[in-house]
PAMAR-408515 format. One line per field, with one value per residue (C-alpha): x, y, z; residue number from 1. Coordinates in pm, whole numbers. Each point is the difference from the previous one (the first is absolute). Example, Ala and Ser with C-alpha at 12.3 -4.5 7.8 and 13.67 -1.06 7.14 Angstrom:
# PAMAR-408515
X <- c(1230_137)
Y <- c(-450_344)
Z <- c(780_-66)
doti <- c(1_2)
# end
This chain:
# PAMAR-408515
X <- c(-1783_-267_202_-358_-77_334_-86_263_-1_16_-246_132_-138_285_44_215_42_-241_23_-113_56_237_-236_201_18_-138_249_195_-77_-14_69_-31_143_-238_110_4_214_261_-3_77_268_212_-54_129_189_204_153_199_160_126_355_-159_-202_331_233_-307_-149_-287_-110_-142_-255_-79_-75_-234_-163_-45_-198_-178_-107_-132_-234_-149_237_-227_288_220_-221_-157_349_130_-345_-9_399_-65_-338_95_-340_134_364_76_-115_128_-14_-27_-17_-248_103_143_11_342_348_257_263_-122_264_20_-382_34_257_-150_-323_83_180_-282_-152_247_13_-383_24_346_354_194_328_360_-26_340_-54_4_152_-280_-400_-73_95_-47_130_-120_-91_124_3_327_121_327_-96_12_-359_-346_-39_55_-28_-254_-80_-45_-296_116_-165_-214_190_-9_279_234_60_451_-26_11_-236_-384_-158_-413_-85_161_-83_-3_14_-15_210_46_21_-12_-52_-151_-273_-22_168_-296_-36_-67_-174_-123_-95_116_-357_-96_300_-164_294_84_-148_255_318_-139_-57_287_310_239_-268_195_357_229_140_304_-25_251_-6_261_202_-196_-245_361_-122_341_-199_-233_-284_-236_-346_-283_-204_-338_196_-259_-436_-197_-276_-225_259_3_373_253_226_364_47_269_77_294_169_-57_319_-135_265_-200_-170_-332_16_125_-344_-239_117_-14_-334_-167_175_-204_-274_-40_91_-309_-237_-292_-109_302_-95_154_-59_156_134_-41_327_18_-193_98_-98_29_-8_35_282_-69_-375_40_302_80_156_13_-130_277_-3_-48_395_89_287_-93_-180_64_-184_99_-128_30_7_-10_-31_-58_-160_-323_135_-99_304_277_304_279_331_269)
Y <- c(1312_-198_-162_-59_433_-2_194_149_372_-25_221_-125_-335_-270_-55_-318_-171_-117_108_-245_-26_-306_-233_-58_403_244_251_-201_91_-237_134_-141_141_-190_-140_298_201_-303_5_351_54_-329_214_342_-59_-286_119_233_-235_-78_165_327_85_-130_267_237_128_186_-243_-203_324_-98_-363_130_203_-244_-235_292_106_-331_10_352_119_-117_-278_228_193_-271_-168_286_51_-323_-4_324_-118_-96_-217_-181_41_-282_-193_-318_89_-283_-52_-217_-220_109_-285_148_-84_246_19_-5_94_327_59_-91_281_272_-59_20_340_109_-81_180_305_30_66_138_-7_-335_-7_-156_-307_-27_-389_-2_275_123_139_-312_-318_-332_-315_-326_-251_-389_-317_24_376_135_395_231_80_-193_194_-332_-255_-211_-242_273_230_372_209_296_295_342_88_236_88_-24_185_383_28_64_-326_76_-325_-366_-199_-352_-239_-322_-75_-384_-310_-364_-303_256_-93_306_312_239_339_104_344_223_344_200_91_-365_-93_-83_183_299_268_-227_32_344_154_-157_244_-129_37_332_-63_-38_-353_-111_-223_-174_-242_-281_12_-126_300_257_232_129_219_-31_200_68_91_-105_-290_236_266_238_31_51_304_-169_-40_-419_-122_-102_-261_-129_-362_-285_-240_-113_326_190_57_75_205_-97_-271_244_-3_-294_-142_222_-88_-387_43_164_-260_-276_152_92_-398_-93_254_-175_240_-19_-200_-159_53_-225_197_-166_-10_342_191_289_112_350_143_316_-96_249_-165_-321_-291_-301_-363_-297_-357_-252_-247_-356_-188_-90_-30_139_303_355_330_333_283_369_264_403_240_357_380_151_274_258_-150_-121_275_80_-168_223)
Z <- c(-262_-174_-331_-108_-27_-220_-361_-234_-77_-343_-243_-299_-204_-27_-358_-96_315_281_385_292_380_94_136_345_46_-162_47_-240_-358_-326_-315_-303_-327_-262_-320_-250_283_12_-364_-44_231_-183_-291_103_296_-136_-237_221_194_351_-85_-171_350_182_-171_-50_293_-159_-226_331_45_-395_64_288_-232_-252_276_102_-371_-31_258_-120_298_295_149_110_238_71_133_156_231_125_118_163_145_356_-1_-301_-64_-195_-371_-156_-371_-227_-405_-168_-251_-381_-274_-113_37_131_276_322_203_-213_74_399_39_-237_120_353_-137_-127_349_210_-221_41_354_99_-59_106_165_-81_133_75_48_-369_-101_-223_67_64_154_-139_237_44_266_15_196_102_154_144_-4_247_87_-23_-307_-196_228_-67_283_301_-19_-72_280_-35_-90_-194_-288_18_371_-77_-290_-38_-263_92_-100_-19_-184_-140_-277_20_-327_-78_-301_-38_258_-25_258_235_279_297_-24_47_10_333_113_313_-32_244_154_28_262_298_212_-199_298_225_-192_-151_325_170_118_-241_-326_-92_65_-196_-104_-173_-330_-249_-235_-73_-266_-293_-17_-106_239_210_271_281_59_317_31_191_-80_-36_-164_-159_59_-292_-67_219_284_-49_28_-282_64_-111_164_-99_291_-210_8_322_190_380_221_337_154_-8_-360_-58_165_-176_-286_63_137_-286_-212_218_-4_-381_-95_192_-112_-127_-240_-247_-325_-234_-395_-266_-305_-330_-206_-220_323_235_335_76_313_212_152_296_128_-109_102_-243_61_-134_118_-3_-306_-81_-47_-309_-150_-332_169_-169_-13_-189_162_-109_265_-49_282_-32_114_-79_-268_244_219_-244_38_-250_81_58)
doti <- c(1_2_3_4_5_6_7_8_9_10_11_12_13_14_15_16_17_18_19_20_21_22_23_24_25_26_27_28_29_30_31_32_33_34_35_36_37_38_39_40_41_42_43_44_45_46_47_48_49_50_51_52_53_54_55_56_57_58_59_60_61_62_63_64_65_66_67_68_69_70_71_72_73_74_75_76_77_78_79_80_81_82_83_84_85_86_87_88_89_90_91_92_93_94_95_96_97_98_99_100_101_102_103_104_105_106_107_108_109_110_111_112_113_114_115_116_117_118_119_120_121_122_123_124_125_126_127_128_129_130_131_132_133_134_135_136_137_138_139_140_141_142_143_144_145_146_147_148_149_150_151_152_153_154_155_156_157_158_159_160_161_162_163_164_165_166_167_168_169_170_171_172_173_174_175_176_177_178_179_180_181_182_183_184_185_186_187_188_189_190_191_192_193_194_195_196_197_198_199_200_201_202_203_204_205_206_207_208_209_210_211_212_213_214_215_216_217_218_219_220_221_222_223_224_225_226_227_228_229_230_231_232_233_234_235_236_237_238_239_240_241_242_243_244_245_246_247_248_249_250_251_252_253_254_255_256_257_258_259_260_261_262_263_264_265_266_267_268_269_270_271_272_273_274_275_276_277_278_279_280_281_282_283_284_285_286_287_288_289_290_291_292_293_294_295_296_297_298_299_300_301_302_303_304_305_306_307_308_309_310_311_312_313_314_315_316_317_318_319_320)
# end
């Protein structure tokens, strides 16, 4: 489609915050919580604390509301119809500046809360053992995946696809680095792969494949679907893609898979988007793959990132 025809189905006036099309894609949305917003939440939210919405459940619904009440209740909609826009599918929301001290690591993850809560339901992120994930990335790296590896580009992929939980969208925040050069971002919507009819229309689009993870991730089972697992109302495909953690039981799949992996590293429309320190991407996870662009060495390289993955509320089940 046209990027360029792109509008946002949104009736409602945005009230405390500013919305603007990425300049490298349009389908990627910027928002910007202004000063007065930022101010605000420090001054309700904080108070409650990181442990309080760890032990309390509900009170993560609260801290949503309390961003939404600030905004005369027009970010949440707003949010939640551009994630489940296919045509956009994504924002990077972003805070502007507060003269005001207070703990910013405390902010990050209610914020991001607040975030999450406004459009779904995330997941245990058994990584970390709690609804969120927080890990970081160094020079030096003995893991076992690219997750935090920081000289090797991490390839385009889609979250979720070895976990049983439906994962509709991931957040992506920046919470500190240092010494860093590289490390983008990197993007490509589903619709703009050059080869998706190929790999979409190809005999092995809708069987099933087998996935796992390695041991850092705490997840003890495998599970198999097919890469383009589910279409959408309009009949366009969903995917649920990791290169790192497809287990192929024949040489046919084994070479789909490792030529859709070829072919989505050189795809010329992916992007990259640098995300300031204190900023999340959000995504569909389902019409859009992320990466990341290999960084610059350094030996005093770090980055914090905060991750949460979750369901549309309309999909997140009760546990029995």
């Amino acid at each position: 489609m046209n990027t360029s025809a792109i509008k946002l189905n949104n009736e409602s006036i945005p009230y405390g915050f500013s919305v603007a099309p990425f300049a490298a894609n349009p389908r990627l949305q910027v928002i910007k919580l202004s000063s007065e917003t930022v101010k605000g939440f420090i001054e309700q939210a904080l108070p409650l604390g990181v442990q309080a919405i760890e032990y309390k459940p509900f009170l993560r619904f609260h801290v949503a509301g309390i961003l939404n009440h600030l905004t005369n209740d027009t970010l949440g909609a707003l949010l939640l119809g551009i994630i489940k826009n296919r045509d956009t599918g994504a924002f990077m929301l972003q805070c502007e500046p507060v003269a005001a001290e207070f703990d910013q690591l405390e902010f990050n993850i209610l914020l991001s809360t607040a975030v999450s809560h406004l459009i779904g339901v995330p997941n245990l992120d058994a990584m970390y053992g709690k609804f969120y994930a927080r890990f970081s990335v160094k020079n030096e790296d003995n893991s076992d995946s690219y997750l935090r590896q920081a000289h090797r580009r991490m390839e385009l992929h889609n979250d979720g696809t070895y976990v049983e939980e439906r994962t509709d969208w991931v957040i992506m925040q920046k919470i500190a680095e240092e010494n860093m050069a590289g490390g983008d971002s990197l993007l490509l919507h589903v619709d703009e792969w050059q080869d998706l009819e190929k790999f979409y229309n190809h005999p092995l689009a809708k069987e099933d494949i087998q996935w796992t993870s390695p041991a850092s991730k705490n997840i003890t089972y495998k599970m198999q679907h097919p890469v383009f697992f589910e279409e959408d109302d309009n009949g366009r495909p969903k995917m649920l893609f990791i290169d790192q953690f497809a287990e192929p039981l024949n040489m046919r799949q084994g070479q789909y898979l490792y030529e859709m992996g070829t072919s989505l590293e050189a795809e010329q429309n992916t992007f990259n988007v640098r995300v300031p320190v204190g900023s999340m991407l959000v995504v569909n996870n389902h019409a859009w793959l992320h990466g990341r662009d290999k960084f610059v060495a350094d030996k005093g390289l770090y980055r914090e990132l905060l991750r949460q993955r979750g369901a549309y509320c309309e999909n997140a089940k009760l546990k029995s």
